[in-house]
C-alpha positions in Angstrom: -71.4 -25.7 -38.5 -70.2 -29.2 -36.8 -66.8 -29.1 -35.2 -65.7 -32.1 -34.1 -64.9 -32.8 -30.6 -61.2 -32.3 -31.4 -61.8 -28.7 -33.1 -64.0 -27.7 -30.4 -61.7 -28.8 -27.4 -59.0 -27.0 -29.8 -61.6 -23.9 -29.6 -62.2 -23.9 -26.3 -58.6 -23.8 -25.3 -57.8 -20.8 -28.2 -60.7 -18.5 -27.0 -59.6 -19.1 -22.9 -56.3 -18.8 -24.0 -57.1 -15.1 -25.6 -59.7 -14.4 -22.0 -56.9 -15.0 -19.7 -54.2 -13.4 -21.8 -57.1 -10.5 -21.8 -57.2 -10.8 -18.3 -53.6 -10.7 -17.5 -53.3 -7.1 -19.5 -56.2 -5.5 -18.1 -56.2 -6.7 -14.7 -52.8 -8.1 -13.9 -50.5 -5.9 -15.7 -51.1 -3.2 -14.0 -51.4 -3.8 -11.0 -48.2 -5.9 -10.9 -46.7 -2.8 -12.6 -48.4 -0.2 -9.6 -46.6 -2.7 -7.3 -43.0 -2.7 -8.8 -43.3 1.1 -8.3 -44.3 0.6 -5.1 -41.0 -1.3 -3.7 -38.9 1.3 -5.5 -40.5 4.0 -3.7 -40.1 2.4 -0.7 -36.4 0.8 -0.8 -36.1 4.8 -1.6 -38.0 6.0 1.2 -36.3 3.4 3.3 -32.9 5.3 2.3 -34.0 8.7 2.7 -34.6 7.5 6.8 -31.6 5.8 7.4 -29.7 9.2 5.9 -31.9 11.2 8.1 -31.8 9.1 11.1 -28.1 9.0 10.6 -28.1 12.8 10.4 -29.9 13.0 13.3 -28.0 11.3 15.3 -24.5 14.0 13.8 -27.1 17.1 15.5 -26.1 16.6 18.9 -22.6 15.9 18.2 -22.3 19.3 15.8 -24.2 21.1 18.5 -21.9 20.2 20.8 -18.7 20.8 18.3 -20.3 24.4 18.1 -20.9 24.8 21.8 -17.0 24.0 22.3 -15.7 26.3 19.2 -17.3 29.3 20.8 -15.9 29.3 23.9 -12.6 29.3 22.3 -13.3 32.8 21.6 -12.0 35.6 23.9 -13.1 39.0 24.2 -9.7 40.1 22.9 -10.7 38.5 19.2 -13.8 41.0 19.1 -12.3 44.2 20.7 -8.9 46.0 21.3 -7.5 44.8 24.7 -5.8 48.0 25.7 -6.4 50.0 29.0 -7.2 53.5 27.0 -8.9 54.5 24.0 -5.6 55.9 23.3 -3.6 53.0 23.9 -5.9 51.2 21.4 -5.3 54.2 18.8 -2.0 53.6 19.0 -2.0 49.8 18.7 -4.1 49.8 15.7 -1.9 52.6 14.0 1.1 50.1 14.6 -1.0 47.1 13.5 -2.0 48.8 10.1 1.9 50.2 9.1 3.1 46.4 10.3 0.7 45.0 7.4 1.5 47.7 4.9 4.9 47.4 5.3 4.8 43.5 5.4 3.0 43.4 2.4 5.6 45.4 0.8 3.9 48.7 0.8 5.0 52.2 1.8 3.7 54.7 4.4 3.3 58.2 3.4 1.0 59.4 6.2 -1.6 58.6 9.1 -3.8 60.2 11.5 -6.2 58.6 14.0 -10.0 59.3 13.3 -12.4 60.5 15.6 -15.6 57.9 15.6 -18.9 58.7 17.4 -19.3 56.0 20.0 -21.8 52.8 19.7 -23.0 53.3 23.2 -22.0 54.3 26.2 -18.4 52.3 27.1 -18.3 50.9 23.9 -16.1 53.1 21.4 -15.2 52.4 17.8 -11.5 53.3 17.0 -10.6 54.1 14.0 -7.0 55.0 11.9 -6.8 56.5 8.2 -3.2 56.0 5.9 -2.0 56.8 2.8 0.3 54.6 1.4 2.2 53.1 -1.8 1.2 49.4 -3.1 1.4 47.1 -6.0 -2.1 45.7 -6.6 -0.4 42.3 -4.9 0.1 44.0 -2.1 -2.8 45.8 -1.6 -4.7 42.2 -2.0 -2.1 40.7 0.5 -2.6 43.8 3.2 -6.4 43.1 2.7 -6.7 39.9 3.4 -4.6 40.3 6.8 -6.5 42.8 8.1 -9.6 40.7 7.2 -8.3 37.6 9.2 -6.0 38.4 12.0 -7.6 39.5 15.3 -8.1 41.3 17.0 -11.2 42.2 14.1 -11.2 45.2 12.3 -13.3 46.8 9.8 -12.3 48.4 6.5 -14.4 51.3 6.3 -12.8 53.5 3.1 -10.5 51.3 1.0 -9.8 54.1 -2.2 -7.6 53.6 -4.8 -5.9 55.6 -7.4 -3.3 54.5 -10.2 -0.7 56.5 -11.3 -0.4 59.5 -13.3 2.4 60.2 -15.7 4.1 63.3 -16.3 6.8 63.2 -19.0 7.7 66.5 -19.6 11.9 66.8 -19.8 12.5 63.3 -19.4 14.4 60.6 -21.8 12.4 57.9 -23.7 14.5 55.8 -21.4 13.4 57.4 -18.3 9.6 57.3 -19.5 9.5 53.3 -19.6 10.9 53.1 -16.2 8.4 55.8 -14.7 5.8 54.0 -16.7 6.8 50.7 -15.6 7.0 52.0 -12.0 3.4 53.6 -12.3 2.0 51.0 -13.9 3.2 48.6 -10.7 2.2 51.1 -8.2 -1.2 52.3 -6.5 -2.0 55.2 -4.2 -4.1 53.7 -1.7 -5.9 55.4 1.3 -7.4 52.9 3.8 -9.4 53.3 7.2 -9.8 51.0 9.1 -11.6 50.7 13.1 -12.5 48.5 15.9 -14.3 48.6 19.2 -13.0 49.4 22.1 -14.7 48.5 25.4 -14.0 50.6 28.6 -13.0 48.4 31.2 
């Protein structure tokens, strides 16, 4: 076969047209490829340290935020301030009708409990009531006694609904002892907290 000069120079071009184009995909390709990952993982990388360096540099602030939030606490937050172990008795029997009654509850009875001590000048005080609540209430008494201080425990929360007893008594008088029932809970609740000797 004779090519002319033309066809061949035409030739030559076509075939190191196809070995470069060849070239580009096996050799340049991917490695131009392995390289655009590369920048992305490292404009990533380069993100991930300036949120760390940045969070870094919060540590000593929040350390010290921390440092100053617990000295705002007293011993009177943790433990019953009064004198005697009866004076704290007392306190906490007042402090548990208070939230009953501001809840909109009613007192039927309550006795002070007798709680072994946690060691030696460091007593748990404890108080036991019965009492009458809507299921509002009762949630409302709760959560006060869970967040005021000085800090108590609920140690028995039991509660009972209603039972009905129609015997003798008007239709009439049956919807308005079930709707009464149906709004009211006997509740028992103990609650205690520490008491240190002084």
């Amino acid at each position: 076969m004779n090519f002319s000069a033309r066809h061949r120079r035409s030739l030559a071009l076509l075939i190191l047209g196809l070995v470069l184009g060849l070239a580009y995909v096996v050799l340049v390709s991917p490695v131009a490829g392995l390289h655009a990952k590369g920048v992305d993982e490292i404009a990533e990388l380069e993100l991930q340290l300036e949120r760390l360096t940045a969070l870094s540099g919060d540590d000593h602030a929040l350390h010290a935020e921390i440092e100053r939030l617990g000295g705002l606490r007293t011993r009177g937050d943790y433990s019953l301030a009064e004198h005697t172990a009866s004076l704290a008795a007392a306190t906490l029997q007042a402090r548990l009708k208070s939230v009953i009654e501001t809840s909109g509850g009613r007192m039927e009875s309550m006795r002070v409990l007798t709680l072994p001590d946690l060691e030696p000048g460091l007593a748990r005080i404890g108080v036991s009531t019965n009492a009458e609540l809507s299921i509002e209430a009762l949630q409302q008494a709760v959560h006060r006694l869970e967040i005021e201080s000085p800090y108590v425990v609920i140690d028995e929360l039991t509660v009972v609904a209603r039972q009905i007893h129609w015997a003798g008594s008007t239709r009439g008088e049956r919807n308005a002892d079930f709707e009464h029932a149906r709004r009211v809970l006997d509740v028992r609740i103990s609650i205690s907290g520490v008491w240190i000797a002084p």
